[in-house]
N, C-alpha and C positions, 0 to 999 in steps of 0.2 A: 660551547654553543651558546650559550648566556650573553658573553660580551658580543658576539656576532650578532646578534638577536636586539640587543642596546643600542648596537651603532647610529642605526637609523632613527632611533625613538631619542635621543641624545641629539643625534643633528636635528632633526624637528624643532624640538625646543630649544636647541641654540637660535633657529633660522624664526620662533616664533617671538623668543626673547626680544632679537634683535628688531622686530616689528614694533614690538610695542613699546619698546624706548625712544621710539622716535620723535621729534616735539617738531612742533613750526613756529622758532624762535622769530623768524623773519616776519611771517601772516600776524604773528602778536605784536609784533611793535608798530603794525600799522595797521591795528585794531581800530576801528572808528572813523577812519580818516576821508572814504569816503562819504560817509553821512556828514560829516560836517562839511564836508566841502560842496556837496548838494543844496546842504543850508544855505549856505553864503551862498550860491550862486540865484537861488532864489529872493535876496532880497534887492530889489531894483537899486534901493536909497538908502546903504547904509546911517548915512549924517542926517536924516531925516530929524533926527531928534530935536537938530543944533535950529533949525529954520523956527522961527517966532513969528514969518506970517500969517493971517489968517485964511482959514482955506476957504478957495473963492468955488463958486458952484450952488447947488441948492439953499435956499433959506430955512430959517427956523419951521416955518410953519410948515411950507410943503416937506420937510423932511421928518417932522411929529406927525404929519398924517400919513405918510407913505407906510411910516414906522408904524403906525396903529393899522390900517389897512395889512399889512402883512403879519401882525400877529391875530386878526380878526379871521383871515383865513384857515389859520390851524385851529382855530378856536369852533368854526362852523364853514367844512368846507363847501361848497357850490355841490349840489347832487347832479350824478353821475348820470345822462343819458341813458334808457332800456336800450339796447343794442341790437334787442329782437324786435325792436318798430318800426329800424329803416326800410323806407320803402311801402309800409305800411300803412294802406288808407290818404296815400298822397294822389294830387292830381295829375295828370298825365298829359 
């Protein structure tokens, strides 16, 4: 009555053996591949580096002041309207 009693607890853990040796040789070897290929798709230019002209568009000055004006912002933002005044004591 023993080994009748075995047979099923024996197939079990052959049936769970066989689970857990299983690997995804194939999902490993192309590990990564879509991240990088999202990378490269996202860069317009790659030869960007190779170009030695000068980039034409804003000047020195307006673009040290834009550059100060946006760090002046986080620095002291603009206050927030009270949201319980609209409508409040206006003319009609």
């Amino acid at each position: 009555m023993k080994t009748a009693h075995c047979l099923p607890c024996a197939t079990l853990l052959a049936l769970l053996a066989g689970c857990t040796a299983t690997t995804t040789p194939v999902l490993d070897s192309h590990f990564g591949e879509s991240v990088a290929l999202l990378k490269a798709q996202q860069i317009m230019y790659p030869d960007a580096y190779r170009n030695a002209n000068p980039v034409s568009g804003i000047d020195g000055k307006a673009g040290a002041s834009a550059y100060q004006r946006y760090q002046k912002s986080f620095a002291a933002p603009e206050p927030q309207p009270n949201v319980f005044t609209i409508g409040v004591g206006g003319r009609q």
